[in-house]
C-alpha positions in Angstrom: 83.6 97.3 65.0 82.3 98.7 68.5 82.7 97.0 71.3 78.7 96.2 71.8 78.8 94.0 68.1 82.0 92.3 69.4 80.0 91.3 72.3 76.9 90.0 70.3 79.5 88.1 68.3 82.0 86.8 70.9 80.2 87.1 74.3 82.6 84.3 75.6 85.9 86.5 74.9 84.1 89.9 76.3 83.0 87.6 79.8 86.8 86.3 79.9 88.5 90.0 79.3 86.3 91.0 82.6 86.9 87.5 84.5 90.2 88.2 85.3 89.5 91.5 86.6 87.1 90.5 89.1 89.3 87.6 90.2 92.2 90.2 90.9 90.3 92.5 92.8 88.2 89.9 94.5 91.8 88.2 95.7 93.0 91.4 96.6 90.2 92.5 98.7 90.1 88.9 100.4 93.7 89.5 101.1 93.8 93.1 102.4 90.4 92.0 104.6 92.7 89.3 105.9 95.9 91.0 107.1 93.4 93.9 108.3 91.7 91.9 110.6 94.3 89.3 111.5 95.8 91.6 114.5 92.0 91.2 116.2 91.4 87.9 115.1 94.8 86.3 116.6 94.1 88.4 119.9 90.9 86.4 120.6 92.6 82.9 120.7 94.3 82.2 124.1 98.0 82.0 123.9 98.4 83.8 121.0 99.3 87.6 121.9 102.7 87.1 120.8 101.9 86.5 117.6 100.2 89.4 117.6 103.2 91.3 119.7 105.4 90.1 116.7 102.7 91.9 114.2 103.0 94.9 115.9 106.5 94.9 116.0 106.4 94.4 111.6 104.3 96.9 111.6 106.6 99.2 112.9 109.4 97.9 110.8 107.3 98.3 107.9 106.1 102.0 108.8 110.0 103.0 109.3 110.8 101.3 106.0 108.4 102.8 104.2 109.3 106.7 105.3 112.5 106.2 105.1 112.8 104.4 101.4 109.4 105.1 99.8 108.5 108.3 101.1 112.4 109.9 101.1 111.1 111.6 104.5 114.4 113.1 106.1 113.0 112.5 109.9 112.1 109.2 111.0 108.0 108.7 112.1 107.3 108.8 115.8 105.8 104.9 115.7 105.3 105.0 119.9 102.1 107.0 118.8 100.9 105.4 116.1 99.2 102.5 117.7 96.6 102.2 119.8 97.3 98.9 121.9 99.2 100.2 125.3 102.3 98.0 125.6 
């Protein structure tokens, strides 16, 4: 049976099969929107550059991490150059 007579048959099981699909990716846009733009977002309430001193510092954390497990690279990444904020 192709797939176009399984929808004409069971149209509810064909629109649940793609639901969960566009709930993943929608979370997982809404999420990678969010920690994209959090750095700017926390820097234009008052008071709360540390927060976004402390993101930069994970950042870097994460970026060494990453090289050194995921990547296997056998020098560690310059991070001073990396970012664009002066400190």
């Amino acid at each position: 049976m192709s797939s176009a007579a399984s929808a004409m048959k069971f149209p509810d099981a064909v629109h649940r099969s793609q639901g969960w699909l566009r709930r993943f990716m929608f979370r997982w846009l809404a999420l990678y929107l969010l920690l994209y733009n959090s750095d700017g977002m926390l820097m234009l309430l008052p008071g709360l550059k540390w927060v976004g001193h402390l993101w930069d510092q994970l950042g870097e954390v994460v970026v060494l991490w990453v090289g050194k497990h995921l990547l296997h690279l056998s020098q560690q990444i310059a991070t001073d150059t990396c970012w664009t904020r002066p400190r």
